[in-house]
C-alpha positions in Angstrom: 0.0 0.0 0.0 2.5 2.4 1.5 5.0 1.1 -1.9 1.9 2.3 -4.2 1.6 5.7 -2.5 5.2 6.7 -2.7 4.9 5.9 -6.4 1.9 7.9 -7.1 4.0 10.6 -5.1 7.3 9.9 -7.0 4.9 10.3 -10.6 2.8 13.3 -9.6 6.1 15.1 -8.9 8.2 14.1 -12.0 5.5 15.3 -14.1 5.3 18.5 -12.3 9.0 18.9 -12.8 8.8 18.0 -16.5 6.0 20.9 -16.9 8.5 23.6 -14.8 11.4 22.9 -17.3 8.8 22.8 -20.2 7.5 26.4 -18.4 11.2 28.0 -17.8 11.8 29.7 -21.0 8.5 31.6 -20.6 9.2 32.0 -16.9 12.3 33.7 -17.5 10.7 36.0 -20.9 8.3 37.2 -18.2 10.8 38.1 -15.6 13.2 39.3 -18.4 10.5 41.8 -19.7 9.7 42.3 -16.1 13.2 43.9 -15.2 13.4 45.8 -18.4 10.4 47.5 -18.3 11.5 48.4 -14.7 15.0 49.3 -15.5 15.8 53.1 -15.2 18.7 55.2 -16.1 20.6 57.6 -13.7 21.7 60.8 -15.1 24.1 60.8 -12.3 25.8 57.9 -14.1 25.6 59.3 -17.6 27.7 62.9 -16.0 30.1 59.7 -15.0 30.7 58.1 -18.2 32.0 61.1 -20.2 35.1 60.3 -22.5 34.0 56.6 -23.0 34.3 55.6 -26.6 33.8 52.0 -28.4 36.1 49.4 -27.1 35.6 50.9 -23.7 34.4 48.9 -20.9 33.5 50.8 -18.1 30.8 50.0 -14.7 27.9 51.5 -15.0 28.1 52.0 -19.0 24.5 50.1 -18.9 23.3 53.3 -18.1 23.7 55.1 -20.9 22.6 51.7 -22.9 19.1 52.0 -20.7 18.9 55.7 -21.3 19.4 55.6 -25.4 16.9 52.7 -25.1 14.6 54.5 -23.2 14.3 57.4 -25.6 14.5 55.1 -28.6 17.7 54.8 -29.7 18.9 51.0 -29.1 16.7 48.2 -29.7 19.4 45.4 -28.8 18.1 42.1 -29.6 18.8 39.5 -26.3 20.0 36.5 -27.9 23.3 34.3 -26.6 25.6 35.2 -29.4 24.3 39.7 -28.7 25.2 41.7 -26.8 22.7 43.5 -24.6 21.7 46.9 -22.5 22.6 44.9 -19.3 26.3 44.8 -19.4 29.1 47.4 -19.1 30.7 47.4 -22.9 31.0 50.0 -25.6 30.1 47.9 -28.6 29.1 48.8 -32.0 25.7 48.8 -31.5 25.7 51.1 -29.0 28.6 53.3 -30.8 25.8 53.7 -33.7 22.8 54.0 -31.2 25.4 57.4 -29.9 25.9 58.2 -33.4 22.0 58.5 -34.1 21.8 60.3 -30.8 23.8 63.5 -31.7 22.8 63.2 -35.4 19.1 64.1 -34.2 20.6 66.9 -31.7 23.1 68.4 -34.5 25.8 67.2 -32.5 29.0 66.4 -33.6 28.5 62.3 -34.6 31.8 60.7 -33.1 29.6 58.3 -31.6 32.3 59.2 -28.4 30.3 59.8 -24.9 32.0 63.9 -25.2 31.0 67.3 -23.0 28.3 68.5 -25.7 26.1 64.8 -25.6 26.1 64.4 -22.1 24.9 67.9 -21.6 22.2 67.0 -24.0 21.3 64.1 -22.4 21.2 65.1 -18.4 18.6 68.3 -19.9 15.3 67.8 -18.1 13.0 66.5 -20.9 9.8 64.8 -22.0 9.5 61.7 -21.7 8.2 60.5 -25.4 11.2 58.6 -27.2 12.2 60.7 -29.9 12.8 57.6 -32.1 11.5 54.3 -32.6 15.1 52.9 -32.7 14.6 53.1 -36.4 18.6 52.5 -37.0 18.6 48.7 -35.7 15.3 47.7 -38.7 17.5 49.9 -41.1 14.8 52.5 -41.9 13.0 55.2 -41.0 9.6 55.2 -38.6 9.1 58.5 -38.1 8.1 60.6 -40.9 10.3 63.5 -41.1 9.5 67.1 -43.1 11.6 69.8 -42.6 12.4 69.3 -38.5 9.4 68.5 -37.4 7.8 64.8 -36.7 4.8 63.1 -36.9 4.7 59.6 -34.6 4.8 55.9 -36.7 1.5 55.8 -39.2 0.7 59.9 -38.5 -2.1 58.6 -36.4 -4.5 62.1 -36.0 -8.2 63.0 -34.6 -10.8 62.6 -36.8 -12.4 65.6 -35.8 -11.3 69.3 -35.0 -13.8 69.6 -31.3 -11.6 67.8 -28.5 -12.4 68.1 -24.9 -10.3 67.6 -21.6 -10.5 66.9 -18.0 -8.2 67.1 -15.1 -8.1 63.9 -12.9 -9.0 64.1 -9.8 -5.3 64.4 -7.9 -4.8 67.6 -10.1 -3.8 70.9 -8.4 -6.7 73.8 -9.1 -4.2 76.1 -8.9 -2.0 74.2 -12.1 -5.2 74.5 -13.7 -4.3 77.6 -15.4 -1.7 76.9 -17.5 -3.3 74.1 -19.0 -6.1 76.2 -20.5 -4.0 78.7 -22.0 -2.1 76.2 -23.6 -5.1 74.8 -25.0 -6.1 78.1 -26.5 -3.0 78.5 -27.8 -2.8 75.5 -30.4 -6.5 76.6 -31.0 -5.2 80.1 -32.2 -2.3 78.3 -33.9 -4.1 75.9 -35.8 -7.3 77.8 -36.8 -8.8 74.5 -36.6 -8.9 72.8 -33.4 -11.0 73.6 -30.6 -11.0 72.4 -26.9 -13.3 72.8 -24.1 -13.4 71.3 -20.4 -15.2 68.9 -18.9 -15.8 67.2 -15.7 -16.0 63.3 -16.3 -12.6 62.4 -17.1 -13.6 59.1 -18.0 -15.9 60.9 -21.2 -12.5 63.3 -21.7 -10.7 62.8 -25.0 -8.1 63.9 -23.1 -6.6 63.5 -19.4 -4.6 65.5 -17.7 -2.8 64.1 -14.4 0.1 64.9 -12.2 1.7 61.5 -11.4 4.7 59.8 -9.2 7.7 57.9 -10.2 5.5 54.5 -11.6 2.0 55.3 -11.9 0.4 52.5 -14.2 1.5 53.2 -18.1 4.1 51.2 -17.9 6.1 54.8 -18.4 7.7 55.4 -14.9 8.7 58.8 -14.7 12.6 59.0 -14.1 14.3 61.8 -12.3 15.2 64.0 -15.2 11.6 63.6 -16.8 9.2 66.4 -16.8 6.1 65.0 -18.1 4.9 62.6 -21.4 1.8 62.7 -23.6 0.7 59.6 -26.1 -0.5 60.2 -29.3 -4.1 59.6 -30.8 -6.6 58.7 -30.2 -5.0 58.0 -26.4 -5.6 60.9 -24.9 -3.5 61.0 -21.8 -0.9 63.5 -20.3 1.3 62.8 -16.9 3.2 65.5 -15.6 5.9 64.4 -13.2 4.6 65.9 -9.7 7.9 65.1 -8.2 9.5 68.0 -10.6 9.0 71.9 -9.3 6.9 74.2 -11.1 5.8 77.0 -11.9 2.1 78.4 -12.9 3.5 81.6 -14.7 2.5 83.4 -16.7 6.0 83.8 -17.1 9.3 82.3 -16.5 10.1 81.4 -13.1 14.2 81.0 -12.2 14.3 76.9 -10.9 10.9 75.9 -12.0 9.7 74.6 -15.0 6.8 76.3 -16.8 3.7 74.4 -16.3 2.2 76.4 -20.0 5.3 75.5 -22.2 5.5 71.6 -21.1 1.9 71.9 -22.0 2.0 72.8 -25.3 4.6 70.8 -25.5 2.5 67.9 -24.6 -0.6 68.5 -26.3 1.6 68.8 -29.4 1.8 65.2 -28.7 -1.9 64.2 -28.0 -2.8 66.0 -31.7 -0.3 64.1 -33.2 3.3 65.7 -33.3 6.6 63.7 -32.5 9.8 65.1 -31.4 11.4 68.3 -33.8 14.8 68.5 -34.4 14.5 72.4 -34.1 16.1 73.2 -30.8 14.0 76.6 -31.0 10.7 74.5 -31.6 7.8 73.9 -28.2 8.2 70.5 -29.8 12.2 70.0 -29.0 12.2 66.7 -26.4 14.1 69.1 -23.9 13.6 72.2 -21.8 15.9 74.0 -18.5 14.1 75.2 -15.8 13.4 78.9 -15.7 12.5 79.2 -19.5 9.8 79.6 -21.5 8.7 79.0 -24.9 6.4 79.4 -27.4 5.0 77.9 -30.7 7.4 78.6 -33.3 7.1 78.0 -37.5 8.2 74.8 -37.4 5.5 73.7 -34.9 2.8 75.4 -36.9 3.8 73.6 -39.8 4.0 70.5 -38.2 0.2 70.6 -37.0 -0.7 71.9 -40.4 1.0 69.4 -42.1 -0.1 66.6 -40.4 -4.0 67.8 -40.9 -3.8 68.7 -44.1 -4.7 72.6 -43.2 -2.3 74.2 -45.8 -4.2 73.0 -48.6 
């Protein structure tokens, strides 16, 4: 009797056993994609690593891996025989991932970790990649005219009436800003038109202010000021952990609650990153400045619409 049970025993658990190895690649995919999506950069490190080059191998050179991969840059494939973002060497990949890096910020393209790119990189900044690491599939998936971008596909509304909410965690006093903003690309555009609403649930689109990871899989990372998706999404995060300022005006150590959103809501209607550092749409902004819509913005919106024709 006692022979039969440890043989049932001795069964059950080989066939559970069989079922975790036949389980461990997908086990480990999940807690692979897991880490990534939790990995963050430092810009800290990145100030550290100036003067590396390829052949380098320095600790903490994953940073700037994570970093170029979090702004779309690198796209490493993680395969035995490839390298990956985890480790600490300069390796091609990520000498052309640099090279793409300073290309889209008119730096000079050594694909060298110099003064200039670092600067660059440690500016606060939104967090929407810039790129969709389009130099790893060997072709271009943004669209680009002139400097300004319009995201993969130019997804856009399909109508010119949008309205917004704040969620419920939103500061009255923040309110403000927002609003002008909107009126602004309504004035720019002669096309679009916004009004406010209470339900955000209803909104087309939500406006937040957020912590560190707050459930879009986009964790805000010190150096991030705020992200928007494109359409027909709808949803805007600033980083509440950032300091700011309502205006109207600049502010000296604050960031300017108006121009990040404009900034942002260029996003929402459809605009990418420009490569015009004078542009509301440029990925980065210092604290204690403000901007406004320039030509290339403009032209982006109009473009994108179809409102020049």
């Amino acid at each position: 009797m006692y022979t039969n049970i440890i043989r049932n025993i001795f069964h059950v658990l080989k066939n559970m056993a069989c079922k975790l190895i036949t389980f461990l690649p997908f086990l480990f995919a999940l807690f692979f994609l897991f880490s990534l999506s939790n990995a963050k950069f430092e810009v800290d490190t990145i100030k550290h690593l100036q003067g590396c080059h390829k052949g380098t191998k320095v600790q903490g050179l994953h940073g700037l891996k994570l970093y170029l991969a979090r702004f779309g840059y690198l796209n490493y494939q993680h395969t035995p025989n490839h390298a990956n973002e985890e480790d600490d060497e300069f390796d091609q990949e990520l000498e052309t991932a640099l090279k793409s890096y300073q290309n889209f910020y008119h730096l000079n393209a050594s694909g060298a970790l110099d003064g200039p790119t670092v600067s660059q990189m440690i500016m606060p900044r939104c967090g929407q990649p810039d790129k969709k690491s389009s130099h790893v599939h060997g072709k271009k998936l943004l669209h680009i005219v002139s400097r300004y971008q319009f995201f993969p596909g130019s997804p856009r509304w399909d109508k010119s009436h949008l309205t917004y909410a704040f969620g419920s965690n939103y500061p009255n006093a923040y309110v403000p800003p927002v609003v002008r903003a909107f009126n602004t690309w309504a004035s720019a555009s002669s096309y679009f038109t916004f009004s406010r609403v209470d339900d955000t649930a209803s909104a087309d689109l939500k406006i937040t202010f957020d912590s560190a990871a707050h459930g879009d899989g986009n964790d805000f990372e010190e150096n991030v000021l705020a992200h928007a998706f494109a359409p027909k999404d709808g949803r805007f995060h600033y980083n509440a952990n950032q300091k700011w300022s309502a205006g109207p005006g600049a502010v000296a150590g604050a960031f300017d609650l108006e121009t990040v959103a404009v900034h942002e809501i260029g996003h929402l209607l459809g605009l990418g990153h420009s490569e015009d550092q004078n542009a509301v749409m440029f990925s980065g902004i210092p604290s204690g400045v403000v901007k406004v819509l320039n030509t290339d913005d403009i032209q982006g919106i109009k473009a994108l619409y179809g409102l020049n024709k």
